[in-house]
C-alpha positions as a Markdown table, in Angstrom:
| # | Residue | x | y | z |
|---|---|---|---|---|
| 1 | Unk | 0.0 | 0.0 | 0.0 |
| 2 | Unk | 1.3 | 3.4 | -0.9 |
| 3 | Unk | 1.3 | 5.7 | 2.2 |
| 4 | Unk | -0.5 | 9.4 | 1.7 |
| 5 | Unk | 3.1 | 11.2 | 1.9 |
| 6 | Unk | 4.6 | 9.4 | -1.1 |
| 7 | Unk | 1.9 | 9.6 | -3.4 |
| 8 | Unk | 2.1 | 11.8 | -6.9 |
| 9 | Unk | -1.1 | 14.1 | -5.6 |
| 10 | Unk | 1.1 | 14.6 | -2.1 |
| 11 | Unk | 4.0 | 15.6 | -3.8 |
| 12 | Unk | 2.8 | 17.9 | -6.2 |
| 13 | Unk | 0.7 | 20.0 | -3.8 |
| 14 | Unk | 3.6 | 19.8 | -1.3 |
| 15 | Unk | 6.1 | 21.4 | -4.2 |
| 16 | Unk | 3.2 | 24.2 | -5.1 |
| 17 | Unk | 2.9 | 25.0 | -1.6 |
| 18 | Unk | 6.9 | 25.4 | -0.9 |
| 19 | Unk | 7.1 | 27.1 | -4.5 |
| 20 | Unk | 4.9 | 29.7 | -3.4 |
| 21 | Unk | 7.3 | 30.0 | -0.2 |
| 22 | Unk | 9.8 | 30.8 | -2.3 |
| 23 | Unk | 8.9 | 33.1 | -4.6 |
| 24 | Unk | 7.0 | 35.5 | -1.4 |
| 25 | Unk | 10.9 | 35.0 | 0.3 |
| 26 | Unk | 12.9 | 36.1 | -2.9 |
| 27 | Unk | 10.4 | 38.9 | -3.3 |
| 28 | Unk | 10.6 | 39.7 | 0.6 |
| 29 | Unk | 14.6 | 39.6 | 0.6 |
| 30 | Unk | 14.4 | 41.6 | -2.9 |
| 31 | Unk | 12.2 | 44.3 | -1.8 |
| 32 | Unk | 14.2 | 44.9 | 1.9 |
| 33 | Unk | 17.5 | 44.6 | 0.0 |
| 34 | Unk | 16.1 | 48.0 | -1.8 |
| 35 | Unk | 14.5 | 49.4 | 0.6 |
| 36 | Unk | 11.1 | 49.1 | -0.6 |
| 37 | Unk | 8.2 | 48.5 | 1.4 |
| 38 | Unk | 7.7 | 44.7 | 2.4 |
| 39 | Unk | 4.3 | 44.3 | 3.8 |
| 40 | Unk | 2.8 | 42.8 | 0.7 |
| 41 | Unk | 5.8 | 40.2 | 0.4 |
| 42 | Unk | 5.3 | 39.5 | 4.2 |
| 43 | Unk | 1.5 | 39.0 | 3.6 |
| 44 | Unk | 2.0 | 36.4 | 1.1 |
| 45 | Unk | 5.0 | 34.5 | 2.5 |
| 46 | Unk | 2.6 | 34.4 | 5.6 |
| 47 | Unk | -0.4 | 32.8 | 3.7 |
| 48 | Unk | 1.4 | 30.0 | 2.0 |
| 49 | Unk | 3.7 | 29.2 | 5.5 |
| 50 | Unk | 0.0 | 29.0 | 6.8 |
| 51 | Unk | -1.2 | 27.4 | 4.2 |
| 52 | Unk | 1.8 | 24.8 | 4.4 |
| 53 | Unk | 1.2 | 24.0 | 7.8 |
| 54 | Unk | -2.4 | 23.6 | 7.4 |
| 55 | Unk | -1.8 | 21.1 | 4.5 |
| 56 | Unk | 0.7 | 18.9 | 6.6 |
| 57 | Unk | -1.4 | 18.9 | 9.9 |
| 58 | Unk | -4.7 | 17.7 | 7.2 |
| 59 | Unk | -1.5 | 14.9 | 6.6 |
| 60 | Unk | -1.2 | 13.5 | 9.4 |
């Protein structure tokens, strides 16, 4: 039997979920770096960090 975490549908969500970690992070880090305002970039890296926890508890 294939376990939940090892499955195709697992792994692709997971890899959405941690892409949109990284691109609110590389925006956040861009923006400070020129001293623009990072609320927005905090806002989003917030939701998907949420959102990634959410989808792991749901996991388990």
């Amino acid at each position: 039997m294939l376990k939940w975490r090892a499955s195709v549908e697992y792994c692709k969500r997971e890899n959405e979920i941690y892409d949109k970690i990284r691109t609110a992070s590389e925006e956040y880090a861009r923006r400070s770096k020129s001293g623009m305002d990072t609320t927005e970039a905090l806002r989003r890296l917030e939701a998907a960090l949420v959102e990634f926890e959410l989808f792991r508890y749901r996991q388990t």
